[in-house]
FIKOL-138558 format. One line per 4 residues: number of its first residue (from 1); their letters; for each residue z, y, x of C-alpha. Coordinates in steps of 0.001 Angstrom, whole numbers, always signed. Layout:
N
NUM) a) Z Y X; ...
END
This chain:
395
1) xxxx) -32264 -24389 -12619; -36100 -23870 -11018; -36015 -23395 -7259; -38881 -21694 -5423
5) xxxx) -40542 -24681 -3685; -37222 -27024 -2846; -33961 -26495 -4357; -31369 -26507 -1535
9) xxxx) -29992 -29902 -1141; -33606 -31380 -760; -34224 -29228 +2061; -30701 -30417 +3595
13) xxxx) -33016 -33323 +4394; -36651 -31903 +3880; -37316 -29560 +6454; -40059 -29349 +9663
17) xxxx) -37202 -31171 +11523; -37167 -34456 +8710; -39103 -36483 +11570; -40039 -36053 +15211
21) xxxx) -43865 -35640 +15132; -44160 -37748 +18505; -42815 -41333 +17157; -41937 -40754 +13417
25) xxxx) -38486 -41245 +13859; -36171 -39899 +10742; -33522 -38939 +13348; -34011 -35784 +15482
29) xxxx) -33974 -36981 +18866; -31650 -36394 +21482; -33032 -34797 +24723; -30486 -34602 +27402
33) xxxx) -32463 -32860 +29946; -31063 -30196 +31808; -33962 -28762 +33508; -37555 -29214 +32494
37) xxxx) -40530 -29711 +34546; -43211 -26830 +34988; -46801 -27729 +35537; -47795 -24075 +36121
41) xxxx) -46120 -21446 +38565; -47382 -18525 +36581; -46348 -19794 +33037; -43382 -21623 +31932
45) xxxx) -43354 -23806 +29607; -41408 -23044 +26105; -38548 -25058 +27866; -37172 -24650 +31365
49) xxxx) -33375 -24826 +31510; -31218 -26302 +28780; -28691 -23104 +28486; -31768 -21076 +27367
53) xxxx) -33346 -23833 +24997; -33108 -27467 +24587; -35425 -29289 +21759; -32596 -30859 +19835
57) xxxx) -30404 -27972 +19607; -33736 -25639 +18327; -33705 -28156 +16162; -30032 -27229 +14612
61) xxxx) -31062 -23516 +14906; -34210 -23777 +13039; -32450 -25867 +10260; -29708 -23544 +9875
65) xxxx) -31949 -20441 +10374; -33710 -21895 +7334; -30774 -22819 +5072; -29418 -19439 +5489
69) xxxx) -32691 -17369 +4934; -32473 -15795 +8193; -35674 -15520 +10829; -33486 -17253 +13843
73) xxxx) -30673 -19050 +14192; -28067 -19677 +16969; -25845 -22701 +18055; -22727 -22508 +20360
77) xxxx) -19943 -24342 +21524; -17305 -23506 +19007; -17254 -21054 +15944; -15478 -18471 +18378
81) xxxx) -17897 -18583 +20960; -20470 -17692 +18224; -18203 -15244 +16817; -17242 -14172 +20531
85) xxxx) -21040 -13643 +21342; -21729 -11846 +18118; -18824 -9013 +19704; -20772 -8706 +22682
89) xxxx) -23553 -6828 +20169; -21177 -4150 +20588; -20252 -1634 +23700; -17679 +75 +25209
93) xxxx) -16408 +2983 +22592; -17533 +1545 +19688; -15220 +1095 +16464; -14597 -2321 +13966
97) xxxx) -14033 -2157 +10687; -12326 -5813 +10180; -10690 -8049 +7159; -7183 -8057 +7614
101) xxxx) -6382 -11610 +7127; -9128 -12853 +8921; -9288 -16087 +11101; -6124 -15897 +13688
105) xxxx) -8616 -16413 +16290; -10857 -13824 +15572; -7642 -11333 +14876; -6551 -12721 +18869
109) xxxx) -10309 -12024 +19896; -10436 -8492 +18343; -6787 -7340 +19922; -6127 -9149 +22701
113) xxxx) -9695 -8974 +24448; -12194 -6560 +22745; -9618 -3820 +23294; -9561 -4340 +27300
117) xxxx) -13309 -3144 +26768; -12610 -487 +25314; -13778 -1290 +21618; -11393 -637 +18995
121) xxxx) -10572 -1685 +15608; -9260 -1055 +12372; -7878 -3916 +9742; -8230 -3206 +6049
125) xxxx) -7656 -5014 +2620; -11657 -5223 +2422; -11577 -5924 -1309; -10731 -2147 -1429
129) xxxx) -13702 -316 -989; -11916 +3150 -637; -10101 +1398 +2149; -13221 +209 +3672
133) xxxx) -14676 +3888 +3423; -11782 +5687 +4464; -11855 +3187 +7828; -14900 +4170 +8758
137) xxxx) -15157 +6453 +11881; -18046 +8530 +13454; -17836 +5682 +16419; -17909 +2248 +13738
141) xxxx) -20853 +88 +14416; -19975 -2915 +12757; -17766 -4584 +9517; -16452 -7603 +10043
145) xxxx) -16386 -9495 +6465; -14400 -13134 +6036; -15059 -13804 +2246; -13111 -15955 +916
149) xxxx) -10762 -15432 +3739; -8809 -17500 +5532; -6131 -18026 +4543; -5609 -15867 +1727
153) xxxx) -9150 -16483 -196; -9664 -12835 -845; -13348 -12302 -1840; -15035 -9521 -186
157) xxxx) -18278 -7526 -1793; -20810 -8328 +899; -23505 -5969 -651; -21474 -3319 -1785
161) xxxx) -19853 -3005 +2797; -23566 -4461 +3736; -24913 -803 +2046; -21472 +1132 +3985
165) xxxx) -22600 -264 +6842; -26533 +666 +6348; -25459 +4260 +5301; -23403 +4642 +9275
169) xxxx) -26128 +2643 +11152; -23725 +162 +11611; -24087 -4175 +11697; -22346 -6888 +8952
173) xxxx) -21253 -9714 +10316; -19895 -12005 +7531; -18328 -15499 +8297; -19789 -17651 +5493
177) xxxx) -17861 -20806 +7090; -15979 -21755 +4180; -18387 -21733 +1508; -21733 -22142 +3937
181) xxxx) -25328 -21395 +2655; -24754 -24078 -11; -22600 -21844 -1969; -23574 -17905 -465
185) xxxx) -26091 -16733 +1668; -24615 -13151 +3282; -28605 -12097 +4345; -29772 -12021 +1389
189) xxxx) -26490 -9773 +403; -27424 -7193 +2914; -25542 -8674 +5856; -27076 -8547 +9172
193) xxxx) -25418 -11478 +11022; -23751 -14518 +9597; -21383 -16915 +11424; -20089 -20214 +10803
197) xxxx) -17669 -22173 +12622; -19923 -25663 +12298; -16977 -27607 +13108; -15967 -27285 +9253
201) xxxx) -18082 -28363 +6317; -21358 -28108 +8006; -20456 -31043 +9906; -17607 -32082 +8025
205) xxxx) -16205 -35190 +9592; -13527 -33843 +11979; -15578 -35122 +15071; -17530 -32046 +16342
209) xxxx) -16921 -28797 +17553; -19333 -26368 +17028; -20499 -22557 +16212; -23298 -21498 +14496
213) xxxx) -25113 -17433 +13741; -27706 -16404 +11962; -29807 -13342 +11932; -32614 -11349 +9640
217) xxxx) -33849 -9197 +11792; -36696 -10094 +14506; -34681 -7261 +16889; -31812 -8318 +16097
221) xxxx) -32514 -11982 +16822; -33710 -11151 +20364; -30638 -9004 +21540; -28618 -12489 +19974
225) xxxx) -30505 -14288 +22353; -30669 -12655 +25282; -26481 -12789 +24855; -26846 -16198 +24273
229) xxxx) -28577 -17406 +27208; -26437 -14590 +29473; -23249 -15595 +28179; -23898 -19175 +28165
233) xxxx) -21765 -20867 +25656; -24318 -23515 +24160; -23902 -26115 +21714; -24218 -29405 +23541
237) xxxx) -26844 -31789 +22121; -24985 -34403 +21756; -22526 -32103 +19285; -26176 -30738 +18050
241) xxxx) -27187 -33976 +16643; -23856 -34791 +15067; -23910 -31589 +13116; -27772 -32285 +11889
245) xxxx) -26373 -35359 +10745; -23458 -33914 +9044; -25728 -30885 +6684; -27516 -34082 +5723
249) xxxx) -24623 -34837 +3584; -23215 -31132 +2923; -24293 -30895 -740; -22328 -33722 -2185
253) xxxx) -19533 -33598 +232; -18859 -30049 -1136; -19706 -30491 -4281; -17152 -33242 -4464
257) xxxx) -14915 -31396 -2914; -14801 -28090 -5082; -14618 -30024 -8175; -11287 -31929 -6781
261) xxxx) -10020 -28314 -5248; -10072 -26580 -8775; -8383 -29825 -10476; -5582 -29848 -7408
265) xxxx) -5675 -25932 -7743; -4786 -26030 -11742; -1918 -29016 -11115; -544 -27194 -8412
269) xxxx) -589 -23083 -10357; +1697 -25822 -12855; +4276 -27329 -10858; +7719 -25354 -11053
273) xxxx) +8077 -25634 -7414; +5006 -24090 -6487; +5480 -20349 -5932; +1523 -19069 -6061
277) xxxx) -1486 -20235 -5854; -4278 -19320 -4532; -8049 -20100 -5089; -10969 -17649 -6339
281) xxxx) -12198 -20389 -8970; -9542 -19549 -10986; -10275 -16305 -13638; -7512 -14762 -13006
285) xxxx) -8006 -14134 -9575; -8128 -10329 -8480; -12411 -10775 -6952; -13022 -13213 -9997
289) xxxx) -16185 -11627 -10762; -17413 -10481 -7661; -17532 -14111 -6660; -19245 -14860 -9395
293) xxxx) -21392 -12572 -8814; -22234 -13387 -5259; -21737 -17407 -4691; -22634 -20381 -6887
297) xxxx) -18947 -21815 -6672; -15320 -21337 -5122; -15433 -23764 -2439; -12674 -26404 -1304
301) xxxx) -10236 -24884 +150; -7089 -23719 -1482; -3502 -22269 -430; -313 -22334 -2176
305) xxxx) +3342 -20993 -1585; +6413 -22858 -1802; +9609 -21171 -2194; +10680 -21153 +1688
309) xxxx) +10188 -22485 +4952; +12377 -25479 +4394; +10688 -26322 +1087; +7100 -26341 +3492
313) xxxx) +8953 -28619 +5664; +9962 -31338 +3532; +6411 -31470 +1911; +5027 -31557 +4752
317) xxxx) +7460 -34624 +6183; +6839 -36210 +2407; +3149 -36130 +1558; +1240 -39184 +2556
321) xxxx) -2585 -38714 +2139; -3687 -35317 +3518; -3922 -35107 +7360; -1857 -32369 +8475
325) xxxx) -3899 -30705 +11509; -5161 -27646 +12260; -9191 -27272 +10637; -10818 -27485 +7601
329) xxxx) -13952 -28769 +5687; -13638 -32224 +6512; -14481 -35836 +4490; -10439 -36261 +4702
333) xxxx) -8121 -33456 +3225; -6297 -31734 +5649; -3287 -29718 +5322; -2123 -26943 +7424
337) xxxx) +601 -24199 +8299; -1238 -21180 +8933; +2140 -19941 +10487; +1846 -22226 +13026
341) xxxx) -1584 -23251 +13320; -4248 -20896 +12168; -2563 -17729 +12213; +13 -18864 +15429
345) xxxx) -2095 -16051 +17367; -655 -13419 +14697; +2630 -12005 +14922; +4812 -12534 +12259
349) xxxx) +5393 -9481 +11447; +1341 -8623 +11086; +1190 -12208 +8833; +3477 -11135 +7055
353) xxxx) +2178 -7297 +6240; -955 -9589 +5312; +1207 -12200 +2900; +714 -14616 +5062
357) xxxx) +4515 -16129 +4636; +6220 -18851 +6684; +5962 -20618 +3044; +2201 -21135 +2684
361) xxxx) +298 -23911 +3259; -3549 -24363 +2795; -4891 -26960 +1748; -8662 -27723 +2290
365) xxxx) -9496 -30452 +154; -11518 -33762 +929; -13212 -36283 -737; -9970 -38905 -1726
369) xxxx) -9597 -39466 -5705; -8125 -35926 -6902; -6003 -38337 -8603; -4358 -39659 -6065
373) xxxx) -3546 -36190 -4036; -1647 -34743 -7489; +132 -38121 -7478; +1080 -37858 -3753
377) xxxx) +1777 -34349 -4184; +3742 -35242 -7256; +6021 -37015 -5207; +6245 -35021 -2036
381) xxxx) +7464 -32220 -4850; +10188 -34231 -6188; +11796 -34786 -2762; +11787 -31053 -2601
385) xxxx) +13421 -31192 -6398; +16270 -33723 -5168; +17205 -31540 -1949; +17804 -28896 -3952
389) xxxx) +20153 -31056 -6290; +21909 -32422 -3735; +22177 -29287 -2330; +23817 -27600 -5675
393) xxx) +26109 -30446 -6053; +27441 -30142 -2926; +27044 -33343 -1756
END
């Protein structure tokens, strides 16, 4: 396929950032400054104090800002302190129209703090349009879109809420973290603001934390950064640098990694044990087509029901290679309980209104053999299998 100029994963590493203009070096460098020296009392320099810019982290934001096809980009602390700032767009009064299994941290950030402000919310199946336009409210200036989302993999239609949202003068915010900018780009969808947490696949070696946003809009961009700098919650350089490092690598670490999720994905949807599975690559799944429609692939992570919470427990005690932790996007697969880790902020009775049940894991898948995860699933299965006999024979 023709690209306009470069085709995305050259300009992972062919960008104004490839070298640093002063020495040539292929490594963005590091600047630990805090403060920066003025040599005139009546104008600043473009630096001054590291919470309002620092060279190495403009470097992240340009990159990103770039990949994403936005006109500025943003780099924070963690992907809830980018999400967190985002909120602060909003006032006192105003309503959100929110997916309703979104991120447990963004469901705790949306009811347990947003609504001492006195900004209030509504969650919706967003795959149902009528329900998004039925939630809407003369008060609603934003939609909160998580597509797929976590941990459900529901696929949202960014354009088709991106023009409900135009239509009420309200703001999009999608959170593109799971399939990034090398698989969907929300701007060019209509959205107005998209968020990653960085500490996923954009890094992707479980040794950063990190937040990333991105806007179109010049205005926009400006109110972003005038939160940024008042709220304060920067990205480190240090964390910059790694996650620089890590896009380097993001094309063929995903790419990888989807191809092994949809080969795990169809050996799991056949394993008697396995309850459901699910992942939007598959044709059968309910947003199929809008997917296709809207991203260049399903991404790498996956979940999949077992038939109860004790089931979950002995795979979990069983299975050898994954890493089970709370995160995703990583080099390693990592396997987690949403009902205790992700979605721990969520009641169980809200998981469960959401199908999130006590018997779902999700599985975001790495860069081992795909091979050797369906063999140690295989077996982690089969311990299940001879519980169960044991069980029936009364042993």
């Amino acid at each position: 396929m023709a690209c306009e100029e470069y085709c995305f994963e050259t300009r992972l590493l062919h960008n104004k950032h490839k070298m640093d203009a002063a020495t040539g070096a292929v490594s963005v460098p590091i600047q630990h400054a805090s403060t920066f020296h003025q040599f005139d009392i009546d104008q600043f320099g473009k630096f001054d104090y590291a919470r309002s810019l620092n060279p190495t982290r403009e470097a992240l934001e340009d990159v990103i800002s770039e990949l994403e096809g936005g006109v500025k980009g943003f780099a924070f602390s963690s992907g809830m302190a980018a999400i967190s700032t985002a909120f602060l767009l909003l006032s006192a009064g105003d309503h959100v129209v929110i997916t309703e299994d979104v991120y447990g941290g963004t469901y705790r950030m949306i009811t347990q703090v947003l609504t001492r402000f006195g900004i209030e919310h509504t969650f919706i199946d967003m795959t149902d349009l009528d329900q998004v336009k039925h939630a809407i409210k003369p008060n609603t200036k934003a939609f909160y879109v998580e597509t797929p989302s976590n941990p459900l993999l529901k696929v949202t239609d960014i354009q088709a809420v991106s023009q409900l949202a135009k239509e009420v003068n309200a703001l999009t915010f999608v959170d593109n973290t799971i399939l990034t900018p090398a698989l969907q780009k929300p701007l060019e969808l209509g959205a107005d603001v998209v968020l990653h947490s960085a500490t996923k696949f954009l890094s992707g070696h479980s040794d950063v934390v990190a937040g990333l946003a991105v806007v179109k809009d010049e205005g926009l961009a400006g109110r972003l950064a005038f939160l940024q700098n008042s709220f304060g919650a920067v990205l480190g350089v240090q964390d910059a640098w790694l996650v620089l490092r890590g896009l380097k690598t993001l094309h063929v670490r995903l790419d990888q990694s989807q191809k092994s999720a949809f080969t795990i994905a169809q050996f799991l949807q056949s394993q008697p044990l396995v309850e459901k599975v699910y992942y939007p690559g598959f044709e059968n799944h309910p947003q199929y087509d809008i997917l296709q429609s809207q991203a260049n692939g399903a991404g790498a992570v996956l979940s999949f029901e077992l038939a109860d919470e004790a089931a979950v427990r002995s795979f979990v005690s069983n299975v050898k290679i994954p890493v089970f932790a709370v995160s995703l996007g990583a080099v390693e697969s990592i396997l987690s309980y949403p009902a205790k880790m992700s979605h721990a902020a969520m009641p169980q009775a809200e998981r469960e209104k959401r199908g999130i049940k006590n018997s779902l894991l999700r599985l975001s898948v790495g860069l081992e053999n795909s091979d050797d995860l369906m063999k140690d699933f295989s077996q982690a299965l089969e311990q299940i299998n001879q519980k169960r006999l044991v069980f029936e024979r009364g042993e």
